[in-house]
Structures are given as structure tokens and as C-alpha cells.
N, C-alpha and C positions, 0 to 999 in steps of 0.2 A: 600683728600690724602695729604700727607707730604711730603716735597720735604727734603731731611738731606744732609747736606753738600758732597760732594763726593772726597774721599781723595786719592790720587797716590800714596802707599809708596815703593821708588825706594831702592831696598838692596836687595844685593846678597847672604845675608845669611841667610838660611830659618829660625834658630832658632830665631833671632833677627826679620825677618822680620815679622813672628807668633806673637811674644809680641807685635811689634806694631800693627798689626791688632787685636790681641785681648784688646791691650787698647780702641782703637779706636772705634772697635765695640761696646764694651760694654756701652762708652759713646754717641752712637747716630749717629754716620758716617758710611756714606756708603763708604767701603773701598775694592782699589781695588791696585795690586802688580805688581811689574815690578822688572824683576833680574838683566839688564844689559841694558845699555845708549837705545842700539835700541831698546825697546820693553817699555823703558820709553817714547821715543818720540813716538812712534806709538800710546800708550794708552792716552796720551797727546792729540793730534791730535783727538783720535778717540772718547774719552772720557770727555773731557775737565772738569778735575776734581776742585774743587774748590781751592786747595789749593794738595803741593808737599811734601813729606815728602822724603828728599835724601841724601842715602849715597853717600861718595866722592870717594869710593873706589872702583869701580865699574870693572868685568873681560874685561870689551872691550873698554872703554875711561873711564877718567877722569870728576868724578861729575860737576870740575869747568865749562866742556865745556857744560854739560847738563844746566847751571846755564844760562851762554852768550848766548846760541840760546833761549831758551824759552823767555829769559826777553829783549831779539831783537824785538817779535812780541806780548807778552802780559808782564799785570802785575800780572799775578798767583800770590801767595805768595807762595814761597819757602823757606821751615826750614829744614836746614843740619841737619842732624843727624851720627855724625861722630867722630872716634877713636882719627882723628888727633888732637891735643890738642895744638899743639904752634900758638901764638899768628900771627903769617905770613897768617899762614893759613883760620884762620876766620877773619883775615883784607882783605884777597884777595877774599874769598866768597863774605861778604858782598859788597866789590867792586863793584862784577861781577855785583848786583841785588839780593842775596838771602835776604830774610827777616830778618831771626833769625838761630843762630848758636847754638846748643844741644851736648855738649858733651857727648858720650859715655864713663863710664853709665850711667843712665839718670833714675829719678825717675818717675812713670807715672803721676805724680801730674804736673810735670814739663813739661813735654810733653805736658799731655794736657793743662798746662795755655799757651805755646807758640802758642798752636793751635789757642786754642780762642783769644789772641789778634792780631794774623793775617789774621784769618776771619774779626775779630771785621776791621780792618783798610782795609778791602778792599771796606767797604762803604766808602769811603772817596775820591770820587771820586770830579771833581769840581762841586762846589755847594751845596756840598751834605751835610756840616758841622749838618743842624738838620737829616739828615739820620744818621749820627756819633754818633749823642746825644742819638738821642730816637729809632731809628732800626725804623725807618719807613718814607716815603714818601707820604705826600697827596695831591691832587687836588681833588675838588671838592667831588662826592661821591667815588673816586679811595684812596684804600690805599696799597699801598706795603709794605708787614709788612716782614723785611729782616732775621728777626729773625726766623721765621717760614717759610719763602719760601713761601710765600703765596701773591695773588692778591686778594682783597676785591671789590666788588664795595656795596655801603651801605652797609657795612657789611656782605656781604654774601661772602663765599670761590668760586671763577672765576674756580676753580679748572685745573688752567693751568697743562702743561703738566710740565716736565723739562726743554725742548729745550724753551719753551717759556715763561714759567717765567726768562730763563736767558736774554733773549730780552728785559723784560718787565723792570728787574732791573737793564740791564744794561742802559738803556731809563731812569729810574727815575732819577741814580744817575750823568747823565748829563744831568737832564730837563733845558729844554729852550733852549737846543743848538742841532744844528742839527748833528747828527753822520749819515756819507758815509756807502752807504750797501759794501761796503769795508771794511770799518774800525770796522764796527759788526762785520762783518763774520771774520776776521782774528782776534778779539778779543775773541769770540766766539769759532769758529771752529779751529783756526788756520791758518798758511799760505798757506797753500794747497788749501785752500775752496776762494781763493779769486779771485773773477770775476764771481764768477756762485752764483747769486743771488735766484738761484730758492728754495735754500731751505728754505730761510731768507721769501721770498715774501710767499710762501705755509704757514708756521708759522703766517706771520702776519696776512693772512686773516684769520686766525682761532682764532687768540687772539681775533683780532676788533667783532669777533661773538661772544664772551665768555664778550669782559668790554664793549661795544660800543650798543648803545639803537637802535642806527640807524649806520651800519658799513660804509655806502655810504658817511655819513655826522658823522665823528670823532670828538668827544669830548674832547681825552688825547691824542691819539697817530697822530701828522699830516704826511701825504707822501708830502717830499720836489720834486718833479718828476725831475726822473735822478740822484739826488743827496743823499735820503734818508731817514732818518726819524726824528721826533723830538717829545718827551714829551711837552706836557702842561707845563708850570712852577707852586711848591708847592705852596699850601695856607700859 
């Protein structure tokens, strides 16, 4: 199974927001819609899509404020897609945290190269610079090939779900350091999900059964107790 990027795109205007789903789709993303602020942070939240696609013109608040809360508790990438055109305007987005600025109208070539080099930059987390180079993380027979969504051990597809391949890659691209089941889960899920580890621990023991020879005794993923988790560091 294939795991495809999964995209938010926030616009209130159906015909606009059709093209973008029809660019999108047709190039390989799983894409899903949002018309107005609240129902973008709900699907945010509920959804946790890889990457934002948002208008600033929104019927019930202002995209800027969608831009400040999200990039409060994660690093999403965020790409406005937006009519405003003066120079104030995409100096204070990107301010806020968005990625990249698309003026409307926007060729789909254009679209989607903003896409891919804001997927491409969300490996780049610490340490990860050979994850940046080559789309992929190794230890031992572990490979997280980021391009594909996919967990390997010797070569074979682990066949993670979603919720856990996003664990697993968010573990590679800070291997060696331990990240708080806090700081998953509100990376992950959001801020809503934090303090209630049960859905983080239910996942992990099903990864450790899917890459792990022996789950009892971890080879890539260690539990810090009480505090969290940590990847192996790459070869």
C-alpha cells in the first residue's frame, strides 16, 4: 500500500477550490477541502494533512490567523494561495510561518513545483540533512524511504498504516534524540491530543510487531520510560 501525501486545501470558492483539487488529484495527492477558518482547523486536527494549501480570504476570520495558530503547535508547510497581491501582504504571511506565497492566478506547473519543494523541505528536520539529499533514512536493515511513504526492513514494504508511518518518519528525521510522547502527539495530532498517550503507545506496539525481530528487545525504536521515544541513529 502507498501512503500519498495528504493535502488541506482551505478556499471558499468552490470553483477555485475544484482546480485545485483537480490539479492535485491528478498529480498523486490525497486531497481534502475546507471553506472557512473553522472547519480548516477541525480537519487539521482531525486529519493531520501533510502540507496546507490556503486562502487568506476566508467568510469567518482572516487566513493570517489560520497561519499563527497552526505554526504555534506544528511545522505543516503552509502555501497561501491568494488574490492579495501587494508586497505587505506576503511579507506578513510569511512572517507569520507560511512557507510560500502563490499569487492568484497561478499556473498548475506553478502550484505544483511550490508543492513539491515544501514537502521536499519538511525532511529537514535536525539531523536529517542525508534524509534532504537522498529521501531516505537507514539504520541497519531499517529503511524509511520518505518519497514513497514507506518502511523497509531488508527490503521488504513493513506495510505501516498512515498514523504510523507518520511516527516512524517523524522518529527518523530526529534519530538519536529522544522526542516527549507530548511532543509527538501535538506534532502529530495536534494540541487537543496532548496528554492522552494512548493512542501514540497502541500505534507503537503495532509498528515494533511490523520492523522489530523481537518487539520485547527493540532494535530501532527505543522507549525512554515516562519520557518517550527515540530512533536508532543512521548508518
Amino acid at each position: 500500500m502507498t501512503i500519498r501525501d495528504k493535502i488541506l486545501v482551505v478556499e471558499d470558492e468552490k470553483t477555485i477550490s475544484g482546480l485545485i483539487k483537480a490539479i492535485l488529484t491528478a498529480n498523486g495527492y490525497d486531497v481534502i477541502q475546507a471553506s472557512t477558518g473553522s472547519e480548516a482547523f477541525s480537519m487539521i486536527s482531525s486529519h493531520c494533512p501533510d502540507l496546507v494549501v490556503l486562502d487568506l480570504g476566508l467568510p469567518d476570520m482572516d487566513g493570517m490567523d489560520i497561519i499563527s495558530t497552526v505554526r504555534s503547535w506544528t511545522s505543516m508547510p503552509i502555501i497561501v494561495v491568494s488574490a492579495r497581491s501587494y508586497e505587505r501582504d506576503k511579507v506578513q504571511a510569511l512572517d507569520k510561518g507560511a512557507d510560500d506565497y502563490v499569487t492568484k492566478p497561478f499556473s498548475p506547473a506553478e502550484l505544483l513545483a511550490r508543492v513539491r519543494v515544501a514537502l521536499r523541505h519538511t525532511r529537514s528536520g535536525p539531523g536529517s540533512g542525508a534524509i534532504a539529499n537522498t529521501g531516505k533514512f537507514t539504520a541497519g536493515d531499517l529503511t524509511i524511504d520518505y518519497d514513497k511513504h514507506q518502511v523497509l526492513i531488508a527490503g521488504e514494504n513493513c506495510r505501516l498504516t498512515q498514523n504510523e508511518y507518520k511516527i516512524v518518519a517523524l522518529l527518523g528525521k530526529c534519530a538519536g534524540k529522544v522526542l516527549t510522547y507530548d511532543f509527538i502527539m501535538k506534532e502529530l495530532w495536534g494540541p487537543q491530543s496532548k496528554g492522552n498517550n494512548q493512542i501514540l503507545r497502541v500505534n507503537m506496539a503495532n509498528i515494533r510487531r511490523k520492523i522489530e525481530k523481537n518487539p520485547a528487545e527493540p532494535q530501532y525504536i527505543f522507549t525512554e520510560v515516562g519520557v518517550g521515544y527515540r530512533m536508532i541513529e543512521g548508518d
